[in-house]
C-alpha positions in Angstrom: -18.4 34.0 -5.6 -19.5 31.6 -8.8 -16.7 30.5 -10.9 -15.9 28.3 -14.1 -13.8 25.6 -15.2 -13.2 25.6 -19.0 -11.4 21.9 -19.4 -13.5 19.5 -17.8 -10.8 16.5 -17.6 -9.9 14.8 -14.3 -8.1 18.2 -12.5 -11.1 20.2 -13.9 -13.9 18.1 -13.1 -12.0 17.2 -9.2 -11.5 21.3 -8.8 -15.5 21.5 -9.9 -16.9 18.7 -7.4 -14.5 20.1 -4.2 -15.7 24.0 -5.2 -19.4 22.5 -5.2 -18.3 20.7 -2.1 -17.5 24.3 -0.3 -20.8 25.4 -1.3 -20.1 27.4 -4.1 -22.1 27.6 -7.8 -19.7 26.1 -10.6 -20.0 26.9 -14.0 -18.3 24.6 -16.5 -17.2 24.2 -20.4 -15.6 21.2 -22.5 -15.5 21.2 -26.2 -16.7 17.3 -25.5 -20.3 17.0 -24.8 -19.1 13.3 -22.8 -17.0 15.8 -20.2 -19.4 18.3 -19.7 -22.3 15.6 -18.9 -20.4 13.5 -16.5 -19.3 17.0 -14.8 -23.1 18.0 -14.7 -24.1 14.0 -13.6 -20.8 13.6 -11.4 -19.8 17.0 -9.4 -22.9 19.1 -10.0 -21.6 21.5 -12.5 -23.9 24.1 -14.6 -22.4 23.6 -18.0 -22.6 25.9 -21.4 -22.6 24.4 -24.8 -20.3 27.7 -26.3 -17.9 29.6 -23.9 -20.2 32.7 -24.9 -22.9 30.6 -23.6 -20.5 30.1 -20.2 -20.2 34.1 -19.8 -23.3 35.2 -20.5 -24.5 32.9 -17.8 -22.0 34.1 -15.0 -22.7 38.0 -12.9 -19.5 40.1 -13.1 -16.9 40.6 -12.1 -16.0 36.7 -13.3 -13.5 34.4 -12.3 -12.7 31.6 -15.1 -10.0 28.6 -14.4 -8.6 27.3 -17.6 -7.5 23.6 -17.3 -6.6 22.6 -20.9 -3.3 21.1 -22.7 -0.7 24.3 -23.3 -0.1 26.1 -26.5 -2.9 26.7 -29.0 -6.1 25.1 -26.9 -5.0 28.3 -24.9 -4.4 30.6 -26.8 -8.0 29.7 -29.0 -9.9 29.7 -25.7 -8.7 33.2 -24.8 -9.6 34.1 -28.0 -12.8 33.3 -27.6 -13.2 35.1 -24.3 -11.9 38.0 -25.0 -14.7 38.3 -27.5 -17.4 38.5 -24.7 -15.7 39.0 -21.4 -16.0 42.4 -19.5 -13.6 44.7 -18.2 -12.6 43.6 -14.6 -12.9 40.0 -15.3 -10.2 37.2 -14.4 -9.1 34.3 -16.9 -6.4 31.9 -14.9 -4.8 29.4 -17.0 -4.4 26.1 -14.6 -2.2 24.3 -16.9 1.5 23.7 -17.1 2.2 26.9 -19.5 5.2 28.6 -20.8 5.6 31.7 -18.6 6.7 33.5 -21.4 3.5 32.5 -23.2 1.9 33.6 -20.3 3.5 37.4 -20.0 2.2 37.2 -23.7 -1.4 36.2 -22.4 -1.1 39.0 -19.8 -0.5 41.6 -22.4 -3.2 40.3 -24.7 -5.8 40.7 -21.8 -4.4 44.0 -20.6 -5.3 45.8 -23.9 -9.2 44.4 -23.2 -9.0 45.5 -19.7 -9.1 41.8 -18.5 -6.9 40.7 -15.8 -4.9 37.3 -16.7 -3.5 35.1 -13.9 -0.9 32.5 -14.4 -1.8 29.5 -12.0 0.7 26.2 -11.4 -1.4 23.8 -10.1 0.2 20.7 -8.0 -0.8 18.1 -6.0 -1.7 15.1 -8.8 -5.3 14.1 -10.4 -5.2 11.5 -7.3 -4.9 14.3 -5.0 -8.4 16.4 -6.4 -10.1 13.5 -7.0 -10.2 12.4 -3.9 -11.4 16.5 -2.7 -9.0 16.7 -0.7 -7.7 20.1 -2.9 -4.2 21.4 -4.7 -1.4 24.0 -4.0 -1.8 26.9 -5.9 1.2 29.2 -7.0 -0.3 32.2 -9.1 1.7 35.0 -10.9 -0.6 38.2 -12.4 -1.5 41.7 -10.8 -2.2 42.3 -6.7 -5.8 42.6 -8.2 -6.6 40.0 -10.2 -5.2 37.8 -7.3 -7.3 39.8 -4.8 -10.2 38.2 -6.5 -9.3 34.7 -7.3 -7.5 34.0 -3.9 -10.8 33.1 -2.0 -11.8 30.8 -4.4 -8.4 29.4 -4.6 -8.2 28.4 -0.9 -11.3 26.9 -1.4 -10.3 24.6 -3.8 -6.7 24.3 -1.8 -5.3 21.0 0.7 -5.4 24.4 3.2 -4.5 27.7 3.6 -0.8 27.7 2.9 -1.3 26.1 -0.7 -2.3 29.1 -2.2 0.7 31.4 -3.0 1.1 34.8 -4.7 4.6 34.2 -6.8 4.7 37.2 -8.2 4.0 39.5 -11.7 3.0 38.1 -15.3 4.6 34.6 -15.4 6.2 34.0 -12.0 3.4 31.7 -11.1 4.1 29.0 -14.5 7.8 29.7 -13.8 7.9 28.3 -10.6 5.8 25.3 -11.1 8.1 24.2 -14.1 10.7 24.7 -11.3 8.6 22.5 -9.0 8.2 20.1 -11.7 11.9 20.1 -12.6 12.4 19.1 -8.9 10.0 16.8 -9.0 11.7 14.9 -12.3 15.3 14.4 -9.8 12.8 13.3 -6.8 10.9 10.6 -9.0 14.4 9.2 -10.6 16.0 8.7 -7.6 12.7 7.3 -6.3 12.5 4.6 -9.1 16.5 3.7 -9.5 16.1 2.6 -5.6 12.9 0.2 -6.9 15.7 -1.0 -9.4 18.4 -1.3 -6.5 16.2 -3.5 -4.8 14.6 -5.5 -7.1 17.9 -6.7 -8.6 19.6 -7.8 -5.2 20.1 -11.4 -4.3 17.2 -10.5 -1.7 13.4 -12.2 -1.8 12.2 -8.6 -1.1 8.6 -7.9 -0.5 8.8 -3.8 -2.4 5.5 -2.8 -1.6 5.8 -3.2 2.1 9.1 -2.1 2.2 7.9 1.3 0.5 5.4 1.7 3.3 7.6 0.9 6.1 10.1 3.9 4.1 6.8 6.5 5.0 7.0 5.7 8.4 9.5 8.0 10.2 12.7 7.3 7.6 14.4 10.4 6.3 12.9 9.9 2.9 9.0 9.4 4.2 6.8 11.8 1.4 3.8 11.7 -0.3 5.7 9.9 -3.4 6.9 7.2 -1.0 3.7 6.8 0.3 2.2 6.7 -4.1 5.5 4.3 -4.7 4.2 1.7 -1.9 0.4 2.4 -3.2 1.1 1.6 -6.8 3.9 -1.4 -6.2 0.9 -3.2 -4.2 -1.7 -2.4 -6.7 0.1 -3.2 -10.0 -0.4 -7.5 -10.7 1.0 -7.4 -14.2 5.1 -6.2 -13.0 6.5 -7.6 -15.5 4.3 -7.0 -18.0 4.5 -3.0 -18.1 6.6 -1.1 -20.6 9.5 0.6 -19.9 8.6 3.7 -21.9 7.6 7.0 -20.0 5.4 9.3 -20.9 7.2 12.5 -21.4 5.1 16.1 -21.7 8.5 18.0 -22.6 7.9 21.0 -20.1 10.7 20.1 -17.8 13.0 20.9 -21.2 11.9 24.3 -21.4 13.6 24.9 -17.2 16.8 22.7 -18.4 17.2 25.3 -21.7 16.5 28.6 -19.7 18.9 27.6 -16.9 21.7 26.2 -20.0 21.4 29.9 -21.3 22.1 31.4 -18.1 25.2 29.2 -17.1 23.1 27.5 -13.9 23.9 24.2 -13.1 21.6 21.4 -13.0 23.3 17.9 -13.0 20.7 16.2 -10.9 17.4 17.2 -12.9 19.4 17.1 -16.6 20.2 12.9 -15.6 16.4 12.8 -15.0 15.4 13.7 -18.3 18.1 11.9 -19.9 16.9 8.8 -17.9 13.2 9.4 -19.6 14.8 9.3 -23.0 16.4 6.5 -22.7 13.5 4.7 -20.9 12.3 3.7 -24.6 15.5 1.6 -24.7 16.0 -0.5 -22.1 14.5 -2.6 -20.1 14.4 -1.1 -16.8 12.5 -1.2 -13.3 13.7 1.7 -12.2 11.7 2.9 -15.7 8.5 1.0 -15.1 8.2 2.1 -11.2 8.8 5.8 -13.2 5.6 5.0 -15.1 3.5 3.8 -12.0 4.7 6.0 -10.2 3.5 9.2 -12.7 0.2 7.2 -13.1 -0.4 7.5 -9.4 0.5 11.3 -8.5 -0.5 12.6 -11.6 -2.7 10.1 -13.8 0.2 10.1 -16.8 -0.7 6.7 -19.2 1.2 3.6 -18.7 2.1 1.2 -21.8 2.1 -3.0 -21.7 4.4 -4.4 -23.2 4.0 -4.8 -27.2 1.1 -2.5 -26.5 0.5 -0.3 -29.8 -1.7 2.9 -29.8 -2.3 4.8 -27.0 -1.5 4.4 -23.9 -3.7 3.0 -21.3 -5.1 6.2 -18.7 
């Protein structure tokens, strides 16, 4: 089965090249002519100057992947699809949605006949770039999923990364869960860099870090980026302390507030990202390489105005 990729930045463009990879014909749209030639030169993908342009060229029943920032770019996409797409079709949004946006977005296609799949994506920018694929977790109807799964496990690390959550919204839900996990995992990760580089100890971090993904109780894939990025960064002292911060954590930490569930360890993450435009902190800037690595997030320099470096 073809498919297409409408957001042609790094996830986009690394799903494109590993579905090319498999074997299979990629379609592709970017509103900046820059993406869509360097995912035509770069990973082989057919590209459409007009999202009408995109479906016309594609044999039903379609599968489209939408990889683009949440909220309005979204919601003006689907827009435009719903214009021209066919009954039976699939739109999945990729990104890191609101899942009550997306039992909106589920509605809004329903009433076309379109089927709308929410799809959490995880596994970092690193991860797809490299083709070594992402973990899927999609909420949506039994057959919209039906059609999208093969494609899915194509573009998956393997098999078990590709997971049916649930009904309209299930699928965003739980990745804002996974990424609320994520936040305690990566805060703990970073105060130990802090721990260690303020003892009285000449301590080499990067090879300590690698030695922790060999056998300890807390070997991981972050370790294992921790280690990767202490070794790679030359300018240490030179980083800012201040975290890039997408805000979709906050919209787990306000459902679960309304419902009376605790959440202690994930709250004093956030908190901690506040305050990393504070304080000087290297628990803060191993937090900054450490999002850079996993997930491609910027990382400031010190005195460093505009924005941030990718």
């Amino acid at each position: 089965m073809e498919l297409a990729i409408i957001g042609l930045g790094r996830m986009g463009i690394s799903l494109a090249g590993r579905a090319r990879r498999q074997g299979r014909r990629v379609h592709g749209w970017d509103p900046d002519p820059a993406a869509r030639e360097r995912a035509r030169d770069d990973a082989g993908v057919e590209t459409a100057a007009t999202l009408a342009d995109l479906v016309a060229a594609m044999a039903p029943p379609r599968l489209l992947l939408m990889y683009v920032p949440h909220g309005a770019p979204v919601d003006a996409n689907l827009g435009e699809l719903l214009e021209v797409l066919t009954p039976g079709d699939v739109v999945a949004d990729g990104g890191n949605s609101h899942w009550e946006d997306s039992v909106r977005r589920h509605e809004r296609c329903r009433e076309r006949d379109i089927d709308f799949l929410d799809v959490g994506t995880s596994g970092g920018t690193s991860d797809a770039l490299g083709w070594q694929g992402a973990a899927f977790m999609a909420g949506g109807s039994p057959q919209a999923y039906a059609l999208a799964a093969p494609v899915l496990r194509d573009l998956a690390v393997d098999e078990g990364a590709v997971h049916h959550a649930g009904p309209a919204g299930a699928g965003h839900f739980v990745k804002l869960v996974h990424n609320a996990i994520e936040f305690g995992m990566l805060q703990s990760i970073a105060e130990g860099v802090e721990l260690l580089d303020r003892s009285d100890y000449d301590l080499d971090l990067a090879a300590l870090f690698e030695h922790f993904g060999h056998g300890t109780v807390i070997r991981s894939w972050l370790i294992e980026l921790m280690a990767n990025a202490l070794r790679n960064e030359q300018a240490w002292a030179a980083l800012s302390t201040e975290v890039e911060d997408t805000g979709e954590v906050t919209w787990v930490l306000r459902w679960a507030l309304e419902r009376d569930i605790p959440t202690p360890a994930v709250t004093a993450a956030q908190t901690a990202l506040m305050q990393s435009r504070d304080r000087e902190s290297a628990a803060m800037r191993a937090l900054a390489l450490l999002r850079h690595e996993f997930g491609g997030h910027p990382v400031r320099r010190t005195g460093q105005s505009g924005p941030a470096e990718p």
